[in-house]
N, C-alpha and C positions, 0 to 999 in steps of 0.2 A: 504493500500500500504506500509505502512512504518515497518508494520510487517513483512511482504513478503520480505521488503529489509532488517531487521535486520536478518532474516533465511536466508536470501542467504550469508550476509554479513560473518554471523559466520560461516556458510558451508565452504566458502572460504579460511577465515581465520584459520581453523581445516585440511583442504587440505594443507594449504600453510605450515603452523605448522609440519605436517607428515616430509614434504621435507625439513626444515630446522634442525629438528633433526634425518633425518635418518642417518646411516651411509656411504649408499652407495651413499647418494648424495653429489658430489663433494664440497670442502670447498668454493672455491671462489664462485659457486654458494649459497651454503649455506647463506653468510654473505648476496648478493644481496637482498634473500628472506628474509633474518632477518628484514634485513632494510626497506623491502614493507612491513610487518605485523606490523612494527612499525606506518609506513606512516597510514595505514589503518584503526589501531585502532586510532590513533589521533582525536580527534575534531575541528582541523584548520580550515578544509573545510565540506565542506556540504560530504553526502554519496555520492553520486552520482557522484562528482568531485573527490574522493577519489579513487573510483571504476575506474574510466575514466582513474585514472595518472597510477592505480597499472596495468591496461591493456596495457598502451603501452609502460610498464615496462617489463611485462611479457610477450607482444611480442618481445622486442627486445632480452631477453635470450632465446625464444626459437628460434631465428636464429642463435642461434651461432653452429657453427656446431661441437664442443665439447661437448655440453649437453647430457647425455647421454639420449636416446628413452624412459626409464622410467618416468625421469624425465621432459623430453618436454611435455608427454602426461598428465602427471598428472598437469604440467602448464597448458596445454591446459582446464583440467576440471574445473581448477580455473577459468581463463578467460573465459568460458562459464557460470558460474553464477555469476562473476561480472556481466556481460554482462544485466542480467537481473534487477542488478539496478538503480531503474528508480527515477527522485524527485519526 
């Protein structure tokens, strides 16, 4: 299991990565994601509490109704393989 969640872990982390250094993704989004790639890699909390904070992080940017459609969706893909990290 814990293999399964360091491959989803990094998957996420490699997506999230993409969108805080693109160009076209807006800056005040940019820094938000910075700072969940930071939270994530951290070892404060267990993975799974990690995953749990960086999802309803990354739910509350994609309501915002500025985000632009590329970037909601490609949140959206991160939070579908946090999703799968289980303890």
């Amino acid at each position: 299991m814990s293999e399964e969640n360091n491959q989803a872990m990094e998957s996420a982390l490699q997506t999230l990565n993409q969108l805080a250094t693109s160009h076209s993704t807006p800056k005040n989004f940019k820094k938000t994601i910075s700072d969940l790639i930071i939270e994530l890699q951290s070892d404060e909390y267990s993975m799974s509490v990690r995953a749990a904070n960086a999802i309803s992080s990354l739910d509350d940017i994609t309501q915002d109704p500025n985000v632009p459609s590329f970037v909601r969706t490609t949140l959206w893909q991160a939070v579908s393989v946090l999703e799968s990290i289980r303890e």
